[in-house]
N, C-alpha and C positions, 0 to 999 in steps of 0.2 A: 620306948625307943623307936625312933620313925628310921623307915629305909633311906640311906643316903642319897639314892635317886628323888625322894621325896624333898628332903632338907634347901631350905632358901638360897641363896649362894650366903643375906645376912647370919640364916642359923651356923651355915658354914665356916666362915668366918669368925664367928665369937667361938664356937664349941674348938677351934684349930689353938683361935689363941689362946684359949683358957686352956686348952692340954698342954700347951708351949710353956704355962706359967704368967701370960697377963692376970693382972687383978684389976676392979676396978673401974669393968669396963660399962664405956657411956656410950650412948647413940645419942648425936643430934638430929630430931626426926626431923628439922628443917633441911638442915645441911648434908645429911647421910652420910657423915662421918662418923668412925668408930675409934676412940681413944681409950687408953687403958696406962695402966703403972706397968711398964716394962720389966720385962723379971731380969734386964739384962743391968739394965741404968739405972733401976727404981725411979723414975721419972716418969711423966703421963707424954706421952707418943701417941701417933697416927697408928693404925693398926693397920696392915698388909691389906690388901685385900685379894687373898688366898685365890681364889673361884677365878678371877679373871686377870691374875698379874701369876705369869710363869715363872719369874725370876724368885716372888715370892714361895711359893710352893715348892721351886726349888728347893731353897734353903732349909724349910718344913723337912723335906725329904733327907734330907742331911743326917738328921735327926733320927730316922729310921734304921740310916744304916748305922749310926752308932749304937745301935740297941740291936742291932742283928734282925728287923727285920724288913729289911728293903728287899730280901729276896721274894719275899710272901706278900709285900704291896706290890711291888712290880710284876708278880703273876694275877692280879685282881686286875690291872689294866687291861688284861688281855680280854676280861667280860663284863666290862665297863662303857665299851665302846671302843676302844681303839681296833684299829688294823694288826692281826696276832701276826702278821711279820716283823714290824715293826712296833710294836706294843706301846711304848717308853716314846720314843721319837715321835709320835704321831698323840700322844694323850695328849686331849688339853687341860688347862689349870683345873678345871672344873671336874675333872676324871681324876686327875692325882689327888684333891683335894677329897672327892668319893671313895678311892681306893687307901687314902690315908685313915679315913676316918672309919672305917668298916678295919682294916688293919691292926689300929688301936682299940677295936672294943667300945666304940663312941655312936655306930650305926649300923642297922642291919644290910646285908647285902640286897 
């Protein structure tokens, strides 16, 4: 298991959707698109790209708190790089998707 700081933003991305439930998933190494069978649609879809779309990683983060732990990835932002007054507000995609994935058991701190 590599430290999340290590992780590509592409490792990021696939290891996010496959805990979300994509299957399936393809890289076109021409185009750098990542599609997968959506666990939502069962259809093959574009896959987020987690590391530098906020809106996306929002959503991810959703997730956490339905499972009770958005209070323990939202204190990992604090030593992730964000600014510890504003933790949350100031993390970018690429820290929530760090602090998601160390949170879930998917990479070391």
């Amino acid at each position: 298991m590599k430290k999340a700081s290590e992780l590509t933003d592409d490792e990021i991305r696939v290891m996010i959707a496959e805990d979300q439930g994509w299957t399936d998933i393809w890289h076109g190494e021409h185009t750098g698109i990542f599609t997968g069978c959506c666990p939502l649609s069962k259809k093959d879809q574009l896959i987020s790209n987690y590391p530098a779309d906020l809106n996306a990683i929002h959503e991810v983060e959703n997730v956490l708190i339905a499972q009770g732990l958005w209070v323990e990835c939202s204190t990992r932002l604090g030593w992730v790089g964000a600014a510890p007054d504003r933790r949350i507000l100031h993390a970018t995609a690429r820290q929530r998707c760090e602090a998601y994935l160390i949170t879930k058991g998917l990479a070391l701190p």
